[in-house]
LUMDOSE-674578 format. One record per atom (N, C-alpha, C, CB): chain; x, y, z; atom name. Coordinates in steps of 0.05 Angstrom, whole numbers, always signed. Glycine has a CB too. Layout:
N
 kette      X      Y      Z atom
     A      X      Y      Z   CA
...
END
This chain:
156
 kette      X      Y      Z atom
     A   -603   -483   +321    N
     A   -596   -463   +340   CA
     A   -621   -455   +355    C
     A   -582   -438   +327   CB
     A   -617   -455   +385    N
     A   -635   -450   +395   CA
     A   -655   -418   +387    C
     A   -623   -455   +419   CB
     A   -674   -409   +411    N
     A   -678   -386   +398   CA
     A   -667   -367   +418    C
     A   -706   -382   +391   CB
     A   -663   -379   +443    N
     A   -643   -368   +463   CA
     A   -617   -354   +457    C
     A   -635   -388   +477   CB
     A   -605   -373   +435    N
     A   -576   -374   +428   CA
     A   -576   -347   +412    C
     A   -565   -403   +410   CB
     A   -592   -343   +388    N
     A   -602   -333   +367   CA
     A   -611   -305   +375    C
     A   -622   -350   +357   CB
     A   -621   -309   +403    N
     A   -621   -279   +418   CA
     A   -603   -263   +425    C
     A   -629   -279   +439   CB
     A   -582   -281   +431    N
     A   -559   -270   +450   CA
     A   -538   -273   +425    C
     A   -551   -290   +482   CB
     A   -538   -282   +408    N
     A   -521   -281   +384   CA
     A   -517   -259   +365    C
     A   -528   -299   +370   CB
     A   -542   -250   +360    N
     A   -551   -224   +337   CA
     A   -538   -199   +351    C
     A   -592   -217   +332   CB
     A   -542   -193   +374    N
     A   -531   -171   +389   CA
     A   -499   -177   +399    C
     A   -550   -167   +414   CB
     A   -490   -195   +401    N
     A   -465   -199   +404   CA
     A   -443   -191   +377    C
     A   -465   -227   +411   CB
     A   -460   -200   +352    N
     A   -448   -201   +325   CA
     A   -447   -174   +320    C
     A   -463   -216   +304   CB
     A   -469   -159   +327    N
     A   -472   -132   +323   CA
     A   -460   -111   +330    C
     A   -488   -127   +327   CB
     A   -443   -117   +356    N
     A   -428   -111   +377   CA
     A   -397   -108   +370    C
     A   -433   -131   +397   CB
     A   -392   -133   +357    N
     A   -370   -141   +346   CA
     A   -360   -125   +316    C
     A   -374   -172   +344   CB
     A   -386   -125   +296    N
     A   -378   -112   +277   CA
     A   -379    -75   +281    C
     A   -395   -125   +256   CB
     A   -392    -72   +314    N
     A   -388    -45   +311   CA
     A   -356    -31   +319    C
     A   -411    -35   +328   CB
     A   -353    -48   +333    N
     A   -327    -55   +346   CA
     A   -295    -50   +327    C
     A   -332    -87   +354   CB
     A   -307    -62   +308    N
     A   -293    -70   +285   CA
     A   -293    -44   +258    C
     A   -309   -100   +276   CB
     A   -315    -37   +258    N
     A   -309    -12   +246   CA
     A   -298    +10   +264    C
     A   -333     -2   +232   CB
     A   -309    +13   +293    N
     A   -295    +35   +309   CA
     A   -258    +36   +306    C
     A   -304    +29   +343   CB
     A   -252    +15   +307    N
     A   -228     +1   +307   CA
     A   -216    +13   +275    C
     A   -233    -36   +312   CB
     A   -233     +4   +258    N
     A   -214    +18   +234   CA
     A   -230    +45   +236    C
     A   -212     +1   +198   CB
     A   -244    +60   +240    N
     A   -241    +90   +232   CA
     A   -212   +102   +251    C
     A   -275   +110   +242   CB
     A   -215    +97   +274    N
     A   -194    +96   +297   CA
     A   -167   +102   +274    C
     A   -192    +58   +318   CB
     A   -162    +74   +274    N
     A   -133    +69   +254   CA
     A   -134    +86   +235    C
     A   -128    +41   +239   CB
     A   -154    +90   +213    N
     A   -151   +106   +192   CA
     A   -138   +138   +207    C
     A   -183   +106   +174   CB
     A   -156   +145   +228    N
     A   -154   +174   +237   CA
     A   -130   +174   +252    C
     A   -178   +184   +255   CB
     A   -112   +160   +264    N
     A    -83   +159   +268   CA
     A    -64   +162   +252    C
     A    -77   +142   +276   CB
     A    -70   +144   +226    N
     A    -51   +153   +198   CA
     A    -47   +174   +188    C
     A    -58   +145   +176   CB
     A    -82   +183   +182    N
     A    -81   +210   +178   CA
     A    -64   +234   +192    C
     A   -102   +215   +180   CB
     A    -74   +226   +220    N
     A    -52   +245   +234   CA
     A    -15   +253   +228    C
     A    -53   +232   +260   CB
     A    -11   +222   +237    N
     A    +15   +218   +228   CA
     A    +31   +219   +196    C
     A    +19   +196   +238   CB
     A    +14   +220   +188    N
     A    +16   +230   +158   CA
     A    +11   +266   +150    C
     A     -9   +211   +140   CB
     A     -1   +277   +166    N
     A     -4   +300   +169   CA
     A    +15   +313   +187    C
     A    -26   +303   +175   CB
     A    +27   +314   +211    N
     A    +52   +315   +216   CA
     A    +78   +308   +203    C
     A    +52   +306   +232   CB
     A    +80   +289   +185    N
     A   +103   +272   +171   CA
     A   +107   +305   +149    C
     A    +90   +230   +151   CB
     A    +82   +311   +138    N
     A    +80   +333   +115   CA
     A    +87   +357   +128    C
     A    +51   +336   +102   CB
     A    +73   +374   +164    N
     A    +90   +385   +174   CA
     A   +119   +393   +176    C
     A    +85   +381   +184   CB
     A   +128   +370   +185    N
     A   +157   +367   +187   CA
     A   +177   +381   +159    C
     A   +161   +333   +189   CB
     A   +166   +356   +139    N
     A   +179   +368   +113   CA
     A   +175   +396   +111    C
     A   +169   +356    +88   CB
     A   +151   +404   +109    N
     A   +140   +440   +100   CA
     A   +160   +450   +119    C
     A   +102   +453   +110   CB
     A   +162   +444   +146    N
     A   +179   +469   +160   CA
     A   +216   +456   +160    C
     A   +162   +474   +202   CB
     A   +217   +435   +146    N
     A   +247   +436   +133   CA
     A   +255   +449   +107    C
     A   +255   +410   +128   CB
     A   +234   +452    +91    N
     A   +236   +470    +61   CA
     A   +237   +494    +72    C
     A   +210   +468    +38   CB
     A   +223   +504    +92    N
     A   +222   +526    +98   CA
     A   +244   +540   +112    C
     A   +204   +526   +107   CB
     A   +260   +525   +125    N
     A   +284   +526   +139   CA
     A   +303   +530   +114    C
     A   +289   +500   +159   CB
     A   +311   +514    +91    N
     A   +314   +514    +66   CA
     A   +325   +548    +58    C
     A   +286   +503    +53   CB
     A   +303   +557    +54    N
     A   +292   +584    +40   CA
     A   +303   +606    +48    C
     A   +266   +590    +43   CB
     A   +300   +600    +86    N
     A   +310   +616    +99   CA
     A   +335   +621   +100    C
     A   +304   +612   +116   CB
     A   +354   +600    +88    N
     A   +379   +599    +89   CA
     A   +388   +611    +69    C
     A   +389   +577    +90   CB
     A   +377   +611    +45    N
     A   +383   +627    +25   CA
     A   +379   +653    +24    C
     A   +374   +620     +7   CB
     A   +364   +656    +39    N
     A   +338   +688    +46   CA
     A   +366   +699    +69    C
     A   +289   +678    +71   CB
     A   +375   +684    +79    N
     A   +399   +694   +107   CA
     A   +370   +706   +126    C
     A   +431   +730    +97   CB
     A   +356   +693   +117    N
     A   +323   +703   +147   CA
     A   +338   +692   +173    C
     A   +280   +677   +144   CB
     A   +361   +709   +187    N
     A   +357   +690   +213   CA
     A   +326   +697   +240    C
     A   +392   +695   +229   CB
     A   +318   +723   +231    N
     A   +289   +718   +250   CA
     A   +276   +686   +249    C
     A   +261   +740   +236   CB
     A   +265   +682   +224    N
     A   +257   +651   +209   CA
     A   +276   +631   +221    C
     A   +261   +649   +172   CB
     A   +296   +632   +217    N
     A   +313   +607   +234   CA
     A   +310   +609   +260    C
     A   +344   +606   +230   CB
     A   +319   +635   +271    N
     A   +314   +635   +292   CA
     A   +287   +624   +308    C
     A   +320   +655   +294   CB
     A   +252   +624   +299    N
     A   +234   +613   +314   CA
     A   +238   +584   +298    C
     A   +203   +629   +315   CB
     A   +250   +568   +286    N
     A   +248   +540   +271   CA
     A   +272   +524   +286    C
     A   +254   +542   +233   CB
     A   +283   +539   +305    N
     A   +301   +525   +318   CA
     A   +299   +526   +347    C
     A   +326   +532   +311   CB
     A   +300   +509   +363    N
     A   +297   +499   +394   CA
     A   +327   +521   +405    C
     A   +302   +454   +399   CB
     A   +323   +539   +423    N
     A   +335   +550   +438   CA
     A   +361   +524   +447    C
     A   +313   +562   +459   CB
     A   +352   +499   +452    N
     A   +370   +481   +460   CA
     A   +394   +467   +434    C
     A   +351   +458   +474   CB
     A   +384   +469   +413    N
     A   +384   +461   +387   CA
     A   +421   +459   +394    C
     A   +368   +487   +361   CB
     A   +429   +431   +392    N
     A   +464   +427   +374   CA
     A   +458   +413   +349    C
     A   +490   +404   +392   CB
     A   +482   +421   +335    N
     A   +488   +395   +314   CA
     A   +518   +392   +317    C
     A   +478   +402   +278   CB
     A   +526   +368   +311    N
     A   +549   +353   +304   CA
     A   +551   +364   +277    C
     A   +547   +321   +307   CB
     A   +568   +382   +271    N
     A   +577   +395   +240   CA
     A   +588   +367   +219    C
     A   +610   +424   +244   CB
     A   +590   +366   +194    N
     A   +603   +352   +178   CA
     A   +638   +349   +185    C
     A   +595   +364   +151   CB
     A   +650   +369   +200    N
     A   +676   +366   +208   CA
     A   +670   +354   +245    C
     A   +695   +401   +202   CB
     A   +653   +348   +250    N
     A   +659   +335   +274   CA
     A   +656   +365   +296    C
     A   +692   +318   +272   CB
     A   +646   +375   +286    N
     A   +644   +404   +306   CA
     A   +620   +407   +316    C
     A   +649   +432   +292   CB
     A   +622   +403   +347    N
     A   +598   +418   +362   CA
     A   +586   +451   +357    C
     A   +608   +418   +391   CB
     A   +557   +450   +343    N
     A   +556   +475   +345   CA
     A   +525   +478   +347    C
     A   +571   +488   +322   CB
     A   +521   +505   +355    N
     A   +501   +505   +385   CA
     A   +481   +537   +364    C
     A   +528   +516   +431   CB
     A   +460   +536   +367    N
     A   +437   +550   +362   CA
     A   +453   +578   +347    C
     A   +418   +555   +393   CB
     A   +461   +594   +368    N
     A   +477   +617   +369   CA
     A   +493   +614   +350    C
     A   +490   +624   +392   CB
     A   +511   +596   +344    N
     A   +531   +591   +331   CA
     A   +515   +604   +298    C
     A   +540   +557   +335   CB
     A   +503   +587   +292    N
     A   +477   +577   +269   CA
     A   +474   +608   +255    C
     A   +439   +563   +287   CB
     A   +460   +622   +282    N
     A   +448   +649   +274   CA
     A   +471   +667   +269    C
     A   +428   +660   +296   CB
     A   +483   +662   +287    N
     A   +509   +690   +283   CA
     A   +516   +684   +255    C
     A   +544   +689   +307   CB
     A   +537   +659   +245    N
     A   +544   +662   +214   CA
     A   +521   +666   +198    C
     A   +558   +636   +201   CB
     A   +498   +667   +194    N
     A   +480   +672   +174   CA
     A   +479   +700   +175    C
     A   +454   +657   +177   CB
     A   +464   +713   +203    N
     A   +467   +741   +219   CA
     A   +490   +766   +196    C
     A   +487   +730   +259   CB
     A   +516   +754   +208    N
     A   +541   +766   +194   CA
     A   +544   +767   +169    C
     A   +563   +757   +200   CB
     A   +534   +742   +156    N
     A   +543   +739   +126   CA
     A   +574   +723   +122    C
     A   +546   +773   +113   CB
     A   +583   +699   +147    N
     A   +597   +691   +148   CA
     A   +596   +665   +128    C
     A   +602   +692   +170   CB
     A   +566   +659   +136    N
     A   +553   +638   +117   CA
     A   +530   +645    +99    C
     A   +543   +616   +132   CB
     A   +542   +642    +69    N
     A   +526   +651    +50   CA
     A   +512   +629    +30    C
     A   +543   +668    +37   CB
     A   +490   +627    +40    N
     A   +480   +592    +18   CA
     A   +460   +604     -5    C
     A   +454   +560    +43   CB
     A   +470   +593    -30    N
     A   +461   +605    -52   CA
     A   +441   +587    -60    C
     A   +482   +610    -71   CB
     A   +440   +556    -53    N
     A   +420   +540    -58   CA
     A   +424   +516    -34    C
     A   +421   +531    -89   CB
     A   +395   +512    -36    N
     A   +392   +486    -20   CA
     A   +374   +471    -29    C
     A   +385   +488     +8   CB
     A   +385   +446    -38    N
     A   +365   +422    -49   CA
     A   +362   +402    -29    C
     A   +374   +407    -76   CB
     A   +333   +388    -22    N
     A   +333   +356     -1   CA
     A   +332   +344    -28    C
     A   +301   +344    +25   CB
     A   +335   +315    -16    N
     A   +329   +292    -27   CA
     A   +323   +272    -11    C
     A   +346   +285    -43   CB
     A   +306   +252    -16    N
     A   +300   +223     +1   CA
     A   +301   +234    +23    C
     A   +321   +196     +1   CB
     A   +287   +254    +24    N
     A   +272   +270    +58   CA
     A   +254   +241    +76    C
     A   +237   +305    +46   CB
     A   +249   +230    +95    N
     A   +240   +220   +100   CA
     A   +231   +223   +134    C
     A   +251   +204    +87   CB
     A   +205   +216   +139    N
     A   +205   +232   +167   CA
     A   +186   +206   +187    C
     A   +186   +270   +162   CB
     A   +199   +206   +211    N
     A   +187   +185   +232   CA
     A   +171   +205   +252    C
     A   +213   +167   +249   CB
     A   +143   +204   +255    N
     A   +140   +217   +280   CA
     A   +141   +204   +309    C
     A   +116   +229   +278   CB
     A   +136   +209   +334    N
     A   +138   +197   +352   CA
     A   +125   +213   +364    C
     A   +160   +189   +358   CB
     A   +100   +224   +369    N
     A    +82   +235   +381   CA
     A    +83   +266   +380    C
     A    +83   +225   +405   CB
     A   +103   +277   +398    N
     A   +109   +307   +391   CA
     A   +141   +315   +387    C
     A    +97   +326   +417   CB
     A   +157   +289   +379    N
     A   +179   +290   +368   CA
     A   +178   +277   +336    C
     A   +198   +277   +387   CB
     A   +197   +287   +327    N
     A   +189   +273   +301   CA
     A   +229   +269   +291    C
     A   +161   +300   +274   CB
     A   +237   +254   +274    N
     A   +263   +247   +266   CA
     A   +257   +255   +235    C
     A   +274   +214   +275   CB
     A   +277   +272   +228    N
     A   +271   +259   +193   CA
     A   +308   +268   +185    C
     A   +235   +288   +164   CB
     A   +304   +249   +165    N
     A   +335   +241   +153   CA
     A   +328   +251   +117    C
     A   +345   +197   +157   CB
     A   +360   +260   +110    N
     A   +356   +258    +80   CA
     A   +382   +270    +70    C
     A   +328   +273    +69   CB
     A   +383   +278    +45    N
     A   +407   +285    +34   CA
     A   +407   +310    +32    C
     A   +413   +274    +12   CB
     A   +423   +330    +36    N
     A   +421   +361    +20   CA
     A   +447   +371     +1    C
     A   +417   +387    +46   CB
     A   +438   +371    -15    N
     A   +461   +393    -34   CA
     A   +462   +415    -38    C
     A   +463   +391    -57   CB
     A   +484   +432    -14    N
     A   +478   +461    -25   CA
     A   +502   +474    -27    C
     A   +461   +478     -7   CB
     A   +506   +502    -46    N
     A   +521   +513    -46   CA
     A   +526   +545    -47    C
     A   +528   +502    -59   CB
     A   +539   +556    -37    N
     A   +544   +569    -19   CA
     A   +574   +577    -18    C
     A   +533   +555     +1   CB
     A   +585   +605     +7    N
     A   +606   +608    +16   CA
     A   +602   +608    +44    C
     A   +617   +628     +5   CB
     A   +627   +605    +53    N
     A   +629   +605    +78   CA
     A   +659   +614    +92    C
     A   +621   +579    +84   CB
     A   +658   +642   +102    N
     A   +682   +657   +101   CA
     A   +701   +666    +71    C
     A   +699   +639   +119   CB
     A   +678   +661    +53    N
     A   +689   +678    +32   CA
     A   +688   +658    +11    C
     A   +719   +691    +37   CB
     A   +698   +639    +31    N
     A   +708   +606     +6   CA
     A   +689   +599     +1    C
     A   +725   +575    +17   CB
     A   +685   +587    -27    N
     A   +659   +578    -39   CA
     A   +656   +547    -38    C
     A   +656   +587    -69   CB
     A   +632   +529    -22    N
     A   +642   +507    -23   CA
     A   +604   +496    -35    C
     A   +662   +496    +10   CB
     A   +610   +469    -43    N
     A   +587   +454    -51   CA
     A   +588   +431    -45    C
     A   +582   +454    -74   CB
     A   +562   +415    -45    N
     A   +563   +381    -44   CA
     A   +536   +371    -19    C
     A   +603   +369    -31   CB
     A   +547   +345    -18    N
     A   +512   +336    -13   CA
     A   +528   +332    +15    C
     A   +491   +303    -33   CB
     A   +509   +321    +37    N
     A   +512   +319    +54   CA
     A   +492   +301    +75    C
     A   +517   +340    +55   CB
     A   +498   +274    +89    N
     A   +468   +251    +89   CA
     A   +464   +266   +121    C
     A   +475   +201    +87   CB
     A   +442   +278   +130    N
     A   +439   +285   +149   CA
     A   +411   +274   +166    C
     A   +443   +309   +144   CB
     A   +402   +276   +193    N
     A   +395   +273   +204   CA
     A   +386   +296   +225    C
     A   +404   +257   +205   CB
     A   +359   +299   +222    N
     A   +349   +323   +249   CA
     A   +321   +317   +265    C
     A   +343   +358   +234   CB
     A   +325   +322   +297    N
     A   +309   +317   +309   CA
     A   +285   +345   +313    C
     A   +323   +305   +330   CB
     A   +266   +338   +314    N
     A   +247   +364   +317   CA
     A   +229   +356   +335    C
     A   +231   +376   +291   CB
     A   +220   +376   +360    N
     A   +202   +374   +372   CA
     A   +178   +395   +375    C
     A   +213   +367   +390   CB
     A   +151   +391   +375    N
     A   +131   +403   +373   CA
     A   +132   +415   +392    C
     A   +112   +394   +369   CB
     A   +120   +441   +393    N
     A   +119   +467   +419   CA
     A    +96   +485   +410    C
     A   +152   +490   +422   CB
     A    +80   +492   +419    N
     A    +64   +515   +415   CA
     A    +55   +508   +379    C
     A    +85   +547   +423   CB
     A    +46   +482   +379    N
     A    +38   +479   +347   CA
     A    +51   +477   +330    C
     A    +26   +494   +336   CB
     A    +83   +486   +326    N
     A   +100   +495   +313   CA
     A   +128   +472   +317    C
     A   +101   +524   +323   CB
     A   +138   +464   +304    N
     A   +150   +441   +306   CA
     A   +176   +457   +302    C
     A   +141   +417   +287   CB
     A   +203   +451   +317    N
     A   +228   +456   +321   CA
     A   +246   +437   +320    C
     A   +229   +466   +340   CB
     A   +270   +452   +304    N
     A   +289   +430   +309   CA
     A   +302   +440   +335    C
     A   +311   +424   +282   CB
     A   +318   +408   +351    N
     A   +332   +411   +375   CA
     A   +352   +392   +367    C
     A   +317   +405   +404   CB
     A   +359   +383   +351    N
     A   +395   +362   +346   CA
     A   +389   +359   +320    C
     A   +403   +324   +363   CB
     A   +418   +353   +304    N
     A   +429   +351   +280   CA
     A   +456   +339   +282    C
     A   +430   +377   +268   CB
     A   +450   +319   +258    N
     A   +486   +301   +254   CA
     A   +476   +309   +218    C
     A   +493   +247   +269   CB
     A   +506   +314   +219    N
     A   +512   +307   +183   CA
     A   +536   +301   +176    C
     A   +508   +331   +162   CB
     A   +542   +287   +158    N
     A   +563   +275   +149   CA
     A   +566   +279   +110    C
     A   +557   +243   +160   CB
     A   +591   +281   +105    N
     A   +591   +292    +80   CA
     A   +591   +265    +57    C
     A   +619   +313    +79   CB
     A   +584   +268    +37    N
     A   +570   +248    +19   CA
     A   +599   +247     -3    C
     A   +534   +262     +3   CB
     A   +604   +224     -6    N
     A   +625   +219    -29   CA
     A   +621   +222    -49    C
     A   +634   +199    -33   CB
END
């Protein structure tokens, strides 16, 4: 190898391996992120949780998007207001709420997470229980991550 080559080689290599670590701190510090949001998400679904049992609708009320529907387990459109008023009244009374196989996708300042819940509870007096495989979308606002849609479907 020339000494030409050998010149222009050492600084090229050097270049490359700096390159190469920038590249993975980069990646590492994206994971982190998204792994730190993924843990967000969950914390402010437990917390939504609590609230339900607590009948906190102030707490629901800032954890939910002003726009917020869900598709109910009977196929029913129901809309933010809806949510707060039965908790509000005491129409809906949840005595426990368990997740399971919580699992969460972010997508920058939306995030998806799916999982199972079993809770029980009344609702208009009648006492009902059981799991339920649901799905909720949340989007970040002011630091604070919100849900804005919900599907659930009831578990055999």
């Amino acid at each position: 190898m020339s000494r030409m080559t050998a010149a222009w080689l050492r600084p090229a290599v050097a270049l490359l391996l700096i390159a190469g670590v920038s590249s993975a701190l980069f990646a590492a510090e994206k994971k982190d992120k998204l792994a730190a949001a993924e843990d967000e998400v969950k914390a402010t679904e437990m917390a939504r949780g609590e609230a339900l049992v607590k009948a906190d609708s102030a707490a629901l009320s800032r954890m939910i998007g002003d726009e917020f529907y869900e598709v109910s387990r009977l196929g029913q459109l129901r809309f933010k207001a809806d949510n707060i008023r039965d908790i509000s009244s005491g129409m809906l009374k949840l005595k426990s709420v368990k997740y399971d196989d919580l699992v969460v996708r972010v997508y920058g300042d939306v995030a998806v997470l799916r999982g199972i819940a079993d809770n029980q509870g009344e609702a208009g007096g009648m006492p009902f229980a059981g799991k339920i495989r649901y799905t909720r979308v949340f989007v970040k606002r002011d630091g604070r991550w919100q849900a804005v849609a919900m599907q659930q479907t009831f578990l055999q």
